[in-house]
C-alpha positions as CSV (number, residue, x, y, z in Angstrom):
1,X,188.6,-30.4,84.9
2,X,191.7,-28.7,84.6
3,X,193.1,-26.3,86.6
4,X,195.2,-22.9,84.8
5,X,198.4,-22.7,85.9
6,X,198.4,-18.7,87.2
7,X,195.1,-18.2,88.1
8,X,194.1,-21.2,89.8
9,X,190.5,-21.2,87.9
10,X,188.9,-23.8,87.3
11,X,188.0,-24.1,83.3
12,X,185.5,-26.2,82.2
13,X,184.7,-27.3,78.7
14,X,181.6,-24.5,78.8
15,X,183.4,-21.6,80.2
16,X,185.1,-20.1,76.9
17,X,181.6,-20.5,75.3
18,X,179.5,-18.6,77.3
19,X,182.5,-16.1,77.5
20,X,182.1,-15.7,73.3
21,X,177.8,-16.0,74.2
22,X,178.3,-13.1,76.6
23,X,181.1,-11.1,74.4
24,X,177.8,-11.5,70.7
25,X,175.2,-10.2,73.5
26,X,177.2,-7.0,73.7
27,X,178.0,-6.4,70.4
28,X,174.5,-7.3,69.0
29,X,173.3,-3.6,70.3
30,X,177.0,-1.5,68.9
31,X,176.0,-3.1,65.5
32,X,172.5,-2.5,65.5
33,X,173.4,1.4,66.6
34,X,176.1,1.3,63.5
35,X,173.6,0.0,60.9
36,X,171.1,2.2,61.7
37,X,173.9,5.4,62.0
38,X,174.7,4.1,58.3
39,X,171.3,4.0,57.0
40,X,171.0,7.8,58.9
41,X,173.4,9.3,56.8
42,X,172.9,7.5,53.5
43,X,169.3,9.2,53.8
44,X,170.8,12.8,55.0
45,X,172.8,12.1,51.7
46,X,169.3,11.7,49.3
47,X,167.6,14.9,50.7
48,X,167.1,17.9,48.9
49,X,168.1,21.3,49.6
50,X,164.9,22.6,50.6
51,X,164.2,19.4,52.8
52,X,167.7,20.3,54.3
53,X,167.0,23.8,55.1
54,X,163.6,22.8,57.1
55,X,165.9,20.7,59.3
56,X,168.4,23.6,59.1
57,X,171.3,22.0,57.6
58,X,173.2,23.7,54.4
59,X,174.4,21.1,52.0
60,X,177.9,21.3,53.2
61,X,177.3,19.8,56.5
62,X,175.0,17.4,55.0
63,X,177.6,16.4,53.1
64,X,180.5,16.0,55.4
65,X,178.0,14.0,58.4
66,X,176.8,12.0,55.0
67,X,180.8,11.4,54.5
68,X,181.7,10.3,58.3
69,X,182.1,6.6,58.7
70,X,179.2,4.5,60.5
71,X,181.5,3.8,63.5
72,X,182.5,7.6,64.0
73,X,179.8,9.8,66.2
């Protein structure tokens, strides 16, 4: 074992891994969210105008949510 300088912890050969296991297990859900936000506005892009005024949007602001990146809300 080997001791850090600064900190005085204790790092083991495991510890970085399970600090990159833990770091995937939190982004798993961000991409899943971005994918499916992606997928969201592809389909917003395909609908028709009369499909868009039953879920009152104009095509204007279809088009500009359609245009927003996956990672922006």
């Amino acid at each position: 074992m080997a001791r850090a300088a600064r900190s005085g912890r204790i790092i083991t050969a495991g510890s970085g891994l399970a600090a990159g296991r833990a770091a995937m297990a939190g982004l798993a859900p961000l991409l899943a969210m971005w994918r499916a936000r992606r997928a969201t506005r592809r389909a917003l892009a395909r609908l028709t105008p009369a499909l868009l005024a039953d879920i009152g949007l104009d095509a204007a602001a279809a088009a500009a949510e359609a245009r927003k990146p996956f990672w922006r809300v």
